[in-house]
N, C-alpha and C positions, 0 to 999 in steps of 0.2 A: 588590553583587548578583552571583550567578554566571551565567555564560550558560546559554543557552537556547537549544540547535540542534536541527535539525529537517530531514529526511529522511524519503523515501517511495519508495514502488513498486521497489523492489529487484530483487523476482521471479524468485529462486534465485540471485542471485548472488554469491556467496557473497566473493569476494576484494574485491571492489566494499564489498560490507558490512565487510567485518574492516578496509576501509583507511581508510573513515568513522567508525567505532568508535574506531580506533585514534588517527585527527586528535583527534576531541574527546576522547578521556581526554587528551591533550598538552596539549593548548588550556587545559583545565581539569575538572582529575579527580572537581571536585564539581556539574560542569554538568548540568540537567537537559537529555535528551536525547526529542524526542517522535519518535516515530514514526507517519510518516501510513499505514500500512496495505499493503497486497498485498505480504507478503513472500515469499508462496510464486507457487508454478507458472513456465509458460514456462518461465526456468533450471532448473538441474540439484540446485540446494540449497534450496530455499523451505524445507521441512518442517525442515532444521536450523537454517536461520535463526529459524523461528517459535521453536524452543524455545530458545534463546540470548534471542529478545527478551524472553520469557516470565520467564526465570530471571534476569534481570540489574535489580535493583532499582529503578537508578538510570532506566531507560527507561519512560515514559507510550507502550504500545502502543494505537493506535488500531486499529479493522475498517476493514478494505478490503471490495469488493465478494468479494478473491478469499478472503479469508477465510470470509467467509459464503459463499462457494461450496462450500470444503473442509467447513464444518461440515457442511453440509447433504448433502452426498459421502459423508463419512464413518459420519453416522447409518444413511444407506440400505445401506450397506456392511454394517454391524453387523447391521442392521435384516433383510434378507438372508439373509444369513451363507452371503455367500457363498462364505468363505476361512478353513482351517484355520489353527493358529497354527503348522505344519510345513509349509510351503509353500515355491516357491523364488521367485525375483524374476521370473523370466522366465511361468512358471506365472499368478502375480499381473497381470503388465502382460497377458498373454493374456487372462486373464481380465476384467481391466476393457472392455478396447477391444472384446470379445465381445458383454459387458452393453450396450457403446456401439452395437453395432451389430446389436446381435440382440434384444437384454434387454427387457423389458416392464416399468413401475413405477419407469424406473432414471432419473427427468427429471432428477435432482440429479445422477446419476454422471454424466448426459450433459451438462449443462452444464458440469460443472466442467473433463472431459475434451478438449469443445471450448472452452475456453479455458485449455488448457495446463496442465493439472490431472494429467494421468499422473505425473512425477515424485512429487510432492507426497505422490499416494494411494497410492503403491506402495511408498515409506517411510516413512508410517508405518501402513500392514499390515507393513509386515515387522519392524516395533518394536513389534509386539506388538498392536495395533488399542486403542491407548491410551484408553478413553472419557474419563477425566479432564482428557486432553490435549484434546480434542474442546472439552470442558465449558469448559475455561479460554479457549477459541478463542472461542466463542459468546458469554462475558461478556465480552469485551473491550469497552472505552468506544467510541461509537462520535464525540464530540466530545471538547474540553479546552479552555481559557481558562486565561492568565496576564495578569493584569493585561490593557492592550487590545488583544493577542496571540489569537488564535481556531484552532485547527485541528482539522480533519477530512479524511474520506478524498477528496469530490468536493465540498467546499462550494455544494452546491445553495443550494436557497430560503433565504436569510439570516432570515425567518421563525423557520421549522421550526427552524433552528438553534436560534435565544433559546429555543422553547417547549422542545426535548430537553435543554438543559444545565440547567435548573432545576431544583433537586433538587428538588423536592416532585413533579416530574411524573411522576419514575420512585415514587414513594411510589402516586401516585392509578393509575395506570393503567400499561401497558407502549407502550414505544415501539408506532408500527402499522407495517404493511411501506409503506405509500406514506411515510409520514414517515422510517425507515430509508433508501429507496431516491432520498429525495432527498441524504443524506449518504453513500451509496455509491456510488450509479448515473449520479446525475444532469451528465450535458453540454448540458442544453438550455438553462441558465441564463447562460452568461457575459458577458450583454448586463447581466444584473441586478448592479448593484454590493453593496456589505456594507454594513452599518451606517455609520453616517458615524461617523466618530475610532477605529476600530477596523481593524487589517487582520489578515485572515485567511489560511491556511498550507494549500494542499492539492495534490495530486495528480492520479490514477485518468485524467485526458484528455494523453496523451505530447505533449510542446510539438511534436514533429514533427509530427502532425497535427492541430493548432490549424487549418489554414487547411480542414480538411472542417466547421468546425464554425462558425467566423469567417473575415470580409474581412480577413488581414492579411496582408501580405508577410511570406514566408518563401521564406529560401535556401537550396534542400537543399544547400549546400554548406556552408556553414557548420555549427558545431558545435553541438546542443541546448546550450541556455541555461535556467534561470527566467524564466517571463513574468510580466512586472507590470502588473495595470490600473490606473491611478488615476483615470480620468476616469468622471466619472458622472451627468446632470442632474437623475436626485432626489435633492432633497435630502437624504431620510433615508436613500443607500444610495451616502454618497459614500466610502464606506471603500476601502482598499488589498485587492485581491485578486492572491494569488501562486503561481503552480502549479509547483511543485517536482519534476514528472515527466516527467522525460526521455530516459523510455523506455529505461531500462537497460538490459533484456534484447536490445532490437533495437541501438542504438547503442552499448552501453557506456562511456555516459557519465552518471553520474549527483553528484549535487550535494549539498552539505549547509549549510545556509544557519543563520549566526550569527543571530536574531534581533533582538539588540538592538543591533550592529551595523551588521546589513541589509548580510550581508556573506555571497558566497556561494562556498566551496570547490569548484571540479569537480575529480573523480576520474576517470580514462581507462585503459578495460579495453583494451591492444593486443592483448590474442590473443582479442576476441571470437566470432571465425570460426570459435573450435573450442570447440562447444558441450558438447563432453562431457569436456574437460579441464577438471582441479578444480582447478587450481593456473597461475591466470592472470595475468600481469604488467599491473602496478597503475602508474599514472604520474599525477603531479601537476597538473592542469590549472590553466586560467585562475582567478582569485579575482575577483567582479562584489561591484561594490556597488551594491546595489538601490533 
């Protein structure tokens, strides 16, 4: 069987993403590759990221929350019209943070904007205000299952999960936004375990602030890691849960975790400090077995 790696929350950064890329085609050039979602905003590359994950076969792209941010950014944008297709970048970034802070109708631009959304929408208006591109964003899966392998973008209610991965459910009805918003949104869950003999893959809560959300000891000194629960007293929710985000954009350090291994690569940006150089030195970290 070939492996099965799995990475998340990236969030523009783009050298971080090409040196994770680049491990697993080495590892193995027929491995599927999942991605847990938020590849745009904060950093400086999301929006080139997204179309790289989009066009590359061999990757299961999941939505993140910032995904569905941008979509819903972008249609208002369109929707709008509030930007010719001869525009200049500077022009554009003026013009959004104007809508942000003037604009009337604009909740989606202002969400996205105050969550680090300016990169993201200002390239791709200046590529033309793709709606195709839009369209491909919005259908992204928002779960995946391999064999007893689970991932999504915030692994909420372990529920909702089983009912949205059923294919018959997207047949009868469309997902709802509160059932969405527990596989994008949700941190209020992490007391609740997974399915028992199943472990699940996600992101969207950065392990550096785990402890605003749980009692755990944490060392700001030390390096963001994968956090692994396995303890759980119901029965039916004694599963493995593993959050895979560690906050790339603020630490520049992010991870890509072998599955069937249960074995996890960190990757370390040293020139995180300079947020608007595109060509950042990549260095090989710790490998954890989880």
């Amino acid at each position: 069987m070939h492996d099965i790696f799995f990475f998340t929350d990236i969030h523009g950064m783009y050298d971080l993403y090409r040196a994770i890329m680049d491990f697993c085609n080495k590892q193995d050039p027929k491995a599927a590759i999942i991605y847990g979602g938020d590849a745009c905003d904060r950093g400086p590359d999301g929006y080139k990221i997204m179309k790289e994950l989009l066009d590359n076969p061999r990757v299961i792209y999941l939505k993140g929350n910032h995904e569905d941010m941008f979509v819903k950014a972008a249609r208002e944008i369109k929707s709008l019209r509030l930007f010719t297709k001869n525009i200049t970048r500077e022009k554009v970034r003026d013009g959004l943070w104007e809508a942000f802070y003037f604009g009337r109708n604009v909740d989606n631009i202002t969400l996205a904007l105050g969550n680090g959304g300016i990169n993201t929408l200002v390239d791709w208006v200046m590529d033309g205000m793709d709606i195709e591109f839009v369209e491909r964003i919005e259908k992204l899966r928002l779960t995946c299952s391999i064999g007893k392998f689970d991932f999504c973008h915030a692994a909420g209610n372990p529920n909702v999960y089983v009912s949205v991965c059923e294919p018959e459910f997207y047949k009868e009805r469309k997902v709802t936004e509160t059932e969405k918003s527990f596989l994008l949104w949700d941190r209020s869950n992490f007391h609740i375990g997974w399915t028992a003999g199943r472990n699940v893959f996600f992101g969207h809560t950065p392990i550096v602030y785990l402890n605003d959300y749980m009692d755990i000891d944490w060392n700001e000194d030390d390096d963001p890691k994968p956090y692994k629960w396995t303890s759980n007293y119901i029965p039916e929710l004694t599963g493995t849960k593993i959050d895979a985000d560690t906050g790339a954009c603020f630490t520049g350090i992010a991870y890509v975790i072998d599955v069937l291994k249960m074995q996890a690569q960190g990757f370390k940006d040293t020139t995180i400090t300079d947020k608007e150089n595109h060509n950042h030195l990549i260095e090989k970290i710790d490998v954890i077995q989880l």
